[in-house]
C-alpha positions as CSV (number, residue, x, y, z in Angstrom):
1,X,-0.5,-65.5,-0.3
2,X,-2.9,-63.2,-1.7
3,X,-2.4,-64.2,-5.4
4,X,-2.4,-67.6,-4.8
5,X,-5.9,-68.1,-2.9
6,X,-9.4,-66.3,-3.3
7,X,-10.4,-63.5,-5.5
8,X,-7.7,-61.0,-6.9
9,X,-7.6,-57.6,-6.9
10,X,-4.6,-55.6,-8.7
11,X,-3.3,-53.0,-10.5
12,X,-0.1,-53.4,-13.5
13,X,2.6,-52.0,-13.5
14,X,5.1,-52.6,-16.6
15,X,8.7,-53.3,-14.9
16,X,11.5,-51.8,-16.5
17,X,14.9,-53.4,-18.0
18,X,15.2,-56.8,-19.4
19,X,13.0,-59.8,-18.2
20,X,14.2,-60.9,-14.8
21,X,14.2,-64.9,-15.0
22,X,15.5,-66.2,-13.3
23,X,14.7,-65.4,-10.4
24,X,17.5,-66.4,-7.8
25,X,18.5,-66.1,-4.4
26,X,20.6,-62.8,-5.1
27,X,17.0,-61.3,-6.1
28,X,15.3,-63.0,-2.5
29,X,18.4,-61.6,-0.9
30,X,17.3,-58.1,-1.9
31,X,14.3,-58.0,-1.3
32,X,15.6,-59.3,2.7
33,X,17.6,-56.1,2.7
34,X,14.7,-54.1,2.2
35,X,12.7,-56.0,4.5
36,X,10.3,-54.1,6.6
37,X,12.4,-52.9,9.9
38,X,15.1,-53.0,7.6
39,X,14.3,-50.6,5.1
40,X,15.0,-47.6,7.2
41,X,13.8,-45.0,9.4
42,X,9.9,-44.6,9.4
43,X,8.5,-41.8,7.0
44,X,9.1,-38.1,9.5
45,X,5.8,-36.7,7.6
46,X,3.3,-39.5,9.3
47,X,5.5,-42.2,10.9
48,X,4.7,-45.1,8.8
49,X,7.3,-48.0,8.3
50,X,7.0,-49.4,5.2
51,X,9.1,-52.8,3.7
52,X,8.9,-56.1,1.7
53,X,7.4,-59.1,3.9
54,X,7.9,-63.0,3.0
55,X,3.7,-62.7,1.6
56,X,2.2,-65.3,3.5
57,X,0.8,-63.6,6.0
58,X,1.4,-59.8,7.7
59,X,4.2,-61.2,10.3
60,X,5.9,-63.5,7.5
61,X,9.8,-62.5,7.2
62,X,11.0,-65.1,5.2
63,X,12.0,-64.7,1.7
64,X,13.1,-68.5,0.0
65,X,12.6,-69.7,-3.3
66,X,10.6,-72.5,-2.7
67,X,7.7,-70.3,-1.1
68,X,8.5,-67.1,-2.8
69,X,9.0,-67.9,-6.6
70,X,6.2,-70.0,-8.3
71,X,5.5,-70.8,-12.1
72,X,8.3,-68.0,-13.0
73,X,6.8,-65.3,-11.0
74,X,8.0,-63.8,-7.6
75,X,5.3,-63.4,-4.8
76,X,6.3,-60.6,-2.3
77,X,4.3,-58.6,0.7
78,X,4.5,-54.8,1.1
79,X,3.5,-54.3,4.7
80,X,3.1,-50.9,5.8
81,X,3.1,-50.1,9.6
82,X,1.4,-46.9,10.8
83,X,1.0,-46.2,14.8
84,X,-2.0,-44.5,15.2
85,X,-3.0,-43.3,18.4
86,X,-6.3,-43.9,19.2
87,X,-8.8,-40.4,19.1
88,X,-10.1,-41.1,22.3
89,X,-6.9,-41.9,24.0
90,X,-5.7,-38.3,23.4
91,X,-8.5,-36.7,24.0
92,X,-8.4,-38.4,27.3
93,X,-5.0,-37.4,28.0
94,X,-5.8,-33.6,26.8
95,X,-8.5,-33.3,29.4
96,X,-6.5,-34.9,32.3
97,X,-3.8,-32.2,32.0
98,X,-6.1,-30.0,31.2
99,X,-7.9,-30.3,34.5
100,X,-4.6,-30.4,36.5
101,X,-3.9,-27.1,35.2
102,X,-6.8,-25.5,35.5
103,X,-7.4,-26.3,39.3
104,X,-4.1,-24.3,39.7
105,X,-6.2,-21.3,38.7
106,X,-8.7,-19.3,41.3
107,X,-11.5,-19.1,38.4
108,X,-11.0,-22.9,38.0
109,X,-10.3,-22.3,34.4
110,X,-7.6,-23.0,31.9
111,X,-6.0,-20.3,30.4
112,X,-5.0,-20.6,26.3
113,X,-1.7,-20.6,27.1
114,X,-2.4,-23.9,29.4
115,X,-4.5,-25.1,27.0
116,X,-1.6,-25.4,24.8
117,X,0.3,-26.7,26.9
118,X,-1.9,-29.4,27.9
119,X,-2.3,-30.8,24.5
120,X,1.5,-30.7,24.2
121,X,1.9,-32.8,26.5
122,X,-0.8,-35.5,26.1
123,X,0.7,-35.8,22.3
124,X,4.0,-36.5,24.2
125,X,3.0,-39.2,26.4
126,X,0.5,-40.8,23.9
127,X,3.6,-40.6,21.7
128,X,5.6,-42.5,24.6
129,X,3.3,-45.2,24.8
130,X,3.0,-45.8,20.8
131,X,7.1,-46.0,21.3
132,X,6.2,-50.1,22.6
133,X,4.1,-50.9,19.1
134,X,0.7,-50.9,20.8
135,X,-1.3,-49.1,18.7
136,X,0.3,-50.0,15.5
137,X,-2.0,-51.3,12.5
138,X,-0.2,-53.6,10.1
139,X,-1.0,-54.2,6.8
140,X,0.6,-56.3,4.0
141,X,-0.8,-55.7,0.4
142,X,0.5,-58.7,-2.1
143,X,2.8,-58.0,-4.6
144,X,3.3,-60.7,-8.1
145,X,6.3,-59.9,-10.6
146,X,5.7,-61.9,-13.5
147,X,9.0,-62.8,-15.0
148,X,7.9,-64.1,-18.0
149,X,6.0,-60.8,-19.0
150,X,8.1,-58.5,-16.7
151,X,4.7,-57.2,-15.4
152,X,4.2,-55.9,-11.6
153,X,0.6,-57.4,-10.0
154,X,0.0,-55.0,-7.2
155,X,-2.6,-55.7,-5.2
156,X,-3.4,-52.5,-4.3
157,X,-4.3,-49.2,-6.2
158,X,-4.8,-46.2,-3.6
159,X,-2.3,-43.8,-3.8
160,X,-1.4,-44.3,0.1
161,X,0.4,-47.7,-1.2
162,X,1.7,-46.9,-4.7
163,X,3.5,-43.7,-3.1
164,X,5.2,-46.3,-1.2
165,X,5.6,-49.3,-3.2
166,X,7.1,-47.0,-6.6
167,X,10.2,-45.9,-4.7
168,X,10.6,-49.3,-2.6
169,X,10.7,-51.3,-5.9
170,X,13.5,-49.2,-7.3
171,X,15.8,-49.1,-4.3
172,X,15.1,-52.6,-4.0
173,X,16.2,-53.9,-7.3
174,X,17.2,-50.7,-9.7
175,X,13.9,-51.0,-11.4
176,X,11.3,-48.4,-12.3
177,X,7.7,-49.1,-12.8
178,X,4.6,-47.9,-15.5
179,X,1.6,-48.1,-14.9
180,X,-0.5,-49.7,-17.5
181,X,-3.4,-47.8,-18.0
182,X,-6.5,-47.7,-20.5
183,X,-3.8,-44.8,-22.2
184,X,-0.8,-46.5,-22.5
185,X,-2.7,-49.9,-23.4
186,X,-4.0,-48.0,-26.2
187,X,-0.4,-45.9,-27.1
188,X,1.0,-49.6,-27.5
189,X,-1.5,-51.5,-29.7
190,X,-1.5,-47.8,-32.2
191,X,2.4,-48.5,-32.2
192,X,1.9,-52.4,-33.5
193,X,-1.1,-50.7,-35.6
194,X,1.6,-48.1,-37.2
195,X,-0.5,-45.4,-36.2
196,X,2.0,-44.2,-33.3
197,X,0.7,-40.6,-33.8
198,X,-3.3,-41.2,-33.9
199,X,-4.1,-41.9,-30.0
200,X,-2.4,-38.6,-29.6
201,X,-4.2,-36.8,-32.0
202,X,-7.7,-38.0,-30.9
203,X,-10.0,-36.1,-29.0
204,X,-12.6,-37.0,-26.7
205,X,-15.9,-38.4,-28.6
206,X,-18.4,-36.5,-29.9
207,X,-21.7,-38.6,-28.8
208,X,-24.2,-36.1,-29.4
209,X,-25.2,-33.6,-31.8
210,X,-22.9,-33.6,-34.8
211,X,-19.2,-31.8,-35.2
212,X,-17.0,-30.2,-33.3
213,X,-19.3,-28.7,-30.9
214,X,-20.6,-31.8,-29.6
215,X,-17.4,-33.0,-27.7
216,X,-16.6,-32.5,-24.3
217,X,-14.7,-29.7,-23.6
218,X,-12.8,-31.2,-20.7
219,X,-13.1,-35.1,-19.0
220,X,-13.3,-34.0,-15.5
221,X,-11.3,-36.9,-13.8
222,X,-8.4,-36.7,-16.4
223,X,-7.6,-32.8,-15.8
224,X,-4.7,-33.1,-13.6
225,X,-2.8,-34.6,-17.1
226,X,-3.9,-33.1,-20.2
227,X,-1.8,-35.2,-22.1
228,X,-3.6,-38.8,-20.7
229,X,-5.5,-41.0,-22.9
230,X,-6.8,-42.7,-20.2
231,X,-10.5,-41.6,-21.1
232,X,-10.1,-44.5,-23.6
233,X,-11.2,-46.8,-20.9
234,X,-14.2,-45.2,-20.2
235,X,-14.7,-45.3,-24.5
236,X,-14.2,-48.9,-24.5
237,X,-16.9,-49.4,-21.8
238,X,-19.4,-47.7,-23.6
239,X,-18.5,-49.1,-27.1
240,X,-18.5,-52.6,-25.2
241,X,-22.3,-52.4,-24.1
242,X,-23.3,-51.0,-27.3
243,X,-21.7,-53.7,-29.3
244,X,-22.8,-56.4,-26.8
245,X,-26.5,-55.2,-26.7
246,X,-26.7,-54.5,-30.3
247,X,-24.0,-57.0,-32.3
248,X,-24.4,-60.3,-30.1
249,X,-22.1,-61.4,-27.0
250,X,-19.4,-63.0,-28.8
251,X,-16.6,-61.0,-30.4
252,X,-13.8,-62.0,-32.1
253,X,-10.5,-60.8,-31.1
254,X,-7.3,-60.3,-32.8
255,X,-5.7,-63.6,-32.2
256,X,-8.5,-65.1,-33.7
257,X,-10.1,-66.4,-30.4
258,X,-13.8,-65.7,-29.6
259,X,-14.7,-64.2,-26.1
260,X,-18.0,-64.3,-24.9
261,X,-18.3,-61.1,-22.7
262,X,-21.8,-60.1,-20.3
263,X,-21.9,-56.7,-18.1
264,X,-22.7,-58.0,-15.5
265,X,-23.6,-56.7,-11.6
266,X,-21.9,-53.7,-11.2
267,X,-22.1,-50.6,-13.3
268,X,-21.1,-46.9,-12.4
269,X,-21.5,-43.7,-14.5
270,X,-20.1,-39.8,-14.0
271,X,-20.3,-36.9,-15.8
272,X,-17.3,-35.9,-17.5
273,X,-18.2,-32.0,-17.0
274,X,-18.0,-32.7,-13.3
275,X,-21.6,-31.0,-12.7
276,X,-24.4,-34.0,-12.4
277,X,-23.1,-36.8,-10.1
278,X,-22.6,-40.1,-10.2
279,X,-24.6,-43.3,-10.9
280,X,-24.0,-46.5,-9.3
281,X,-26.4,-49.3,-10.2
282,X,-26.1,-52.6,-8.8
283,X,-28.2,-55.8,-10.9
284,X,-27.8,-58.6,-12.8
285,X,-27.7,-57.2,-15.9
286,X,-27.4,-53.4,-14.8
287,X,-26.9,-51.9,-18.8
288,X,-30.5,-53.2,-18.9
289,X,-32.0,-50.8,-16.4
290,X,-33.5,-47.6,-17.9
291,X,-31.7,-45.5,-15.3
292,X,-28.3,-46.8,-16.2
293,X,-29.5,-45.5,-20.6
294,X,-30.6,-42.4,-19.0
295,X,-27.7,-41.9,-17.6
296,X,-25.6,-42.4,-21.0
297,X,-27.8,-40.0,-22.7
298,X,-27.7,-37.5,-20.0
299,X,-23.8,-37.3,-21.6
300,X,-22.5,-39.4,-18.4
301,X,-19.6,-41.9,-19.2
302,X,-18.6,-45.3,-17.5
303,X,-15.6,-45.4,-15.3
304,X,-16.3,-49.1,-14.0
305,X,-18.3,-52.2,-14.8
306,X,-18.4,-56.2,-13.6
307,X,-17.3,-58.7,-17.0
308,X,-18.3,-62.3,-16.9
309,X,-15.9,-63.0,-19.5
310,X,-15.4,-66.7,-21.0
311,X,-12.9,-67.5,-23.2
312,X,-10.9,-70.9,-24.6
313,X,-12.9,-72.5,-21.6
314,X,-12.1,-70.4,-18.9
315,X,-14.3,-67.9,-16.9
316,X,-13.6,-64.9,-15.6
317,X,-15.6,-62.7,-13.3
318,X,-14.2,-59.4,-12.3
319,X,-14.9,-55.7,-11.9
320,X,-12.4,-53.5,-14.1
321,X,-12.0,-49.1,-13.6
322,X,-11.9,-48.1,-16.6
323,X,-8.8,-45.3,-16.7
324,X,-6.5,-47.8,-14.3
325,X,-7.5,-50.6,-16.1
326,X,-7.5,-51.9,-12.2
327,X,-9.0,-55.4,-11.7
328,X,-11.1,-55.8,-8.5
329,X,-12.4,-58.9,-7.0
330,X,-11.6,-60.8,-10.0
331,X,-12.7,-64.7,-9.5
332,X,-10.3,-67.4,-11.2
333,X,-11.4,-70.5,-12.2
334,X,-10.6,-73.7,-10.1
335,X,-9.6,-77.1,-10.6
336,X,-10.8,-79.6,-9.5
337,X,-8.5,-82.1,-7.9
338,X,-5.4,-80.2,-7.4
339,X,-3.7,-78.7,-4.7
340,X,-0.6,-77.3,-3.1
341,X,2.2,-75.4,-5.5
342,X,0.3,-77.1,-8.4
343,X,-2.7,-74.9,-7.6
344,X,-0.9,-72.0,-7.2
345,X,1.2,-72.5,-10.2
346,X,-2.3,-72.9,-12.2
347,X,-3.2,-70.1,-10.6
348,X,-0.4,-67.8,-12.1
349,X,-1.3,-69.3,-15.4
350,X,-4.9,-68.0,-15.2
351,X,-3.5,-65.1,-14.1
352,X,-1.8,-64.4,-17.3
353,X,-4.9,-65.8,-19.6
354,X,-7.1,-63.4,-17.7
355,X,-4.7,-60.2,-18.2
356,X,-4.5,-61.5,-21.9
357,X,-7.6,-61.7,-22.6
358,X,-8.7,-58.2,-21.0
359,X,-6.2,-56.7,-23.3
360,X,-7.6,-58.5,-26.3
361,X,-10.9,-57.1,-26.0
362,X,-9.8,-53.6,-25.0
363,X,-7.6,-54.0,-28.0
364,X,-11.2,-54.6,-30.4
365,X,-12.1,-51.5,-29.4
366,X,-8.8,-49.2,-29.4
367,X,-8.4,-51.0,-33.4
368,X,-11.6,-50.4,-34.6
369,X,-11.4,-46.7,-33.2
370,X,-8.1,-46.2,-35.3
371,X,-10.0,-48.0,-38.4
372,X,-10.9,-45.9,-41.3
373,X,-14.5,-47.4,-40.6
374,X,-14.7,-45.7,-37.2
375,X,-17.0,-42.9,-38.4
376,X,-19.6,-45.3,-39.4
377,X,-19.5,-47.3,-36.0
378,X,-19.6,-43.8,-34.2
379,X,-22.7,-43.0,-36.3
380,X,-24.4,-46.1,-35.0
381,X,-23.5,-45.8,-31.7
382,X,-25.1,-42.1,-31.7
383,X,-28.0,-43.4,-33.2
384,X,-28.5,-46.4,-30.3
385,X,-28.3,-43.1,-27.6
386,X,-30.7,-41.1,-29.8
387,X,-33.1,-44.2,-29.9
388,X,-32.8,-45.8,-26.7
């Protein structure tokens, strides 16, 4: 099951209605009837079937609560079946009726109208021949409610999968999702904070020069929703290696725990205009490289770094967008020892430290940035770009 083994990749969503525990056989039993091949007809616009799976691997059609619910969470597959008829093959087919028709001719050539006709009809028997399954790609991405914070793990974040997964979860058991991104991380911690109205009020900061006519006039990649705070991510990223490079690797976060945080390996940068490109460095330590400052002072943002994160004696390595809030390739830590559904139950529990922690350092930022002090901590970081 892909939560339960290797690296993790995912994508929260926040599941709506009361927490779900327990989870029960009525719940499995659902999910059954939604199965894939049970769900319904396949999708007229491209032909793809789409349905839960039993998770453990892409032909698994069992759904039981030994295998399926582990340390209060529910482990499902999404497997989405597309037939896809190889390039090739119909090109193949196209020039085979192609030729019979045009040997019918005295110039030896097709006419358009043939032409058309040809093509018609090597869709129609490549389209018989996908009838059987034979050129069918399956693919099951894994799925992890977590009862116990009524969060969705998906382990996918295209759009090709969410499209499919949002409407499957709510026929399937009468539940929308949200997804919880760098925005609505930050609309929730203003809400504890009191300051409900602030994220919404903020604009965009103003890194270079001084007032209004230093911010950006638009965040290219957040366009399509004028309303989104999701730009916030990209914030944090750059308040993070500022405060890391400049204030020490250890912060202290709101629950009074320390994290010791590194950028590590993976760094990427884009202009928020939309007119100078994207940088994507790969190193060790790639906030260290003098293309990665130029690249800041240039006016360029992050949208995604790899953490080596360490807190209460647990590591985390991971890559993290920064709008999505999306975790890729995230490594969990292993015990020694252990095995079976007490590994996987461990598992789920590092799961949950992990997603806590990530919040709790986002959170340092989003708080500080609603602090009457923030001015003063902008100053400084304008003066690190100036300097650097």
């Amino acid at each position: 099951m892909g939560f339960l083994n290797g690296r993790v990749s995912y994508m929260r969503f926040r599941v709506s209605g009361d927490a779900p525990l327990p989870f029960d056989e009525e719940t499995l039993e659902k999910a059954s009837a939604h199965g894939i091949g049970r769900h319904g007809d396949a999708d007229p616009t491209d032909g793809v079937h789409f349905g839960w799976s039993g998770g453990n691997h892409v032909l698994d059609m069992t759904f039981e609560p030994g295998k399926n619910v582990v340390n209060d969470a529910l482990h499902l597959g999404l497997r989405i079946d597309a037939d896809k008829i190889p390039g090739d093959l119909l090109k193949a087919y196209t020039q085979i009726e192609l030729d019979a028709r045009a040997a019918q001719n005295p110039s030896g050539r097709p006419t358009k109208a043939q032409r058309e006709e040809a093509k018609e009809a090597a869709k129609v028997r490549a389209e018989a021949e996908a009838a059987d399954g034979r050129y069918r790609r399956r693919k099951m991405h894994p799925m992890l409610w977590d009862g116990r914070t009524n969060t969705l793990y998906a382990g996918a974040a295209s759009n090709a999968v969410l499209d499919r997964l949002l409407p499957l979860f709510r026929e399937t058991f009468d539940r929308t999702l949200e997804p919880v991104t760098a925005g609505v991380l930050a609309a929730s911690i203003a809400a504890e904070m009191g300051r409900d109205d602030a994220i919404y009020d903020a604009v965009p900061l103003a890194l270079f020069g001084d007032g209004d006519s230093a911010l950006y006039s638009s965040i290219a990649w957040a366009e399509a929703d004028p309303t989104s705070r999701d730009y916030w991510g990209n914030e944090f990223l750059l308040w993070l290696w500022h405060t890391l490079q400049n204030e020490g690797d250890v912060l202290t976060l709101a629950d009074g725990s320390e994290c010791s945080v590194m950028i590590s390996k993976t760094l990427q940068l884009d202009c928020p205009r939309g007119e100078t490109g994207r940088d994507s460095l790969s190193y060790e330590g790639p906030t260290r490289m003098p293309e990665a400052l130029r690249a800041l002072q240039s006016g360029k943002l992050p949208r995604k770094a790899g953490l080596l994160i360490e807190r209460q004696g647990s590591t985390y390595e991971l890559t993290i967008q920064a709008e999505t809030m999306a975790v890729s390739g995230a490594a969990l830590p292993k015990e020694d020892g252990v095995s079976g559904r007490e590994a996987h139950e461990g598992r789920i529990d590092y799961l949950r430290h992990l997603t806590e922690t990530v919040d709790l350092l986002y959170g340092s930022y989003v708080r500080r940035r609603l602090d009457a002090s923030w001015t003063g901590e902008l100053g400084r970081i304008r003066d690190w770009l100036r300097a650097a």
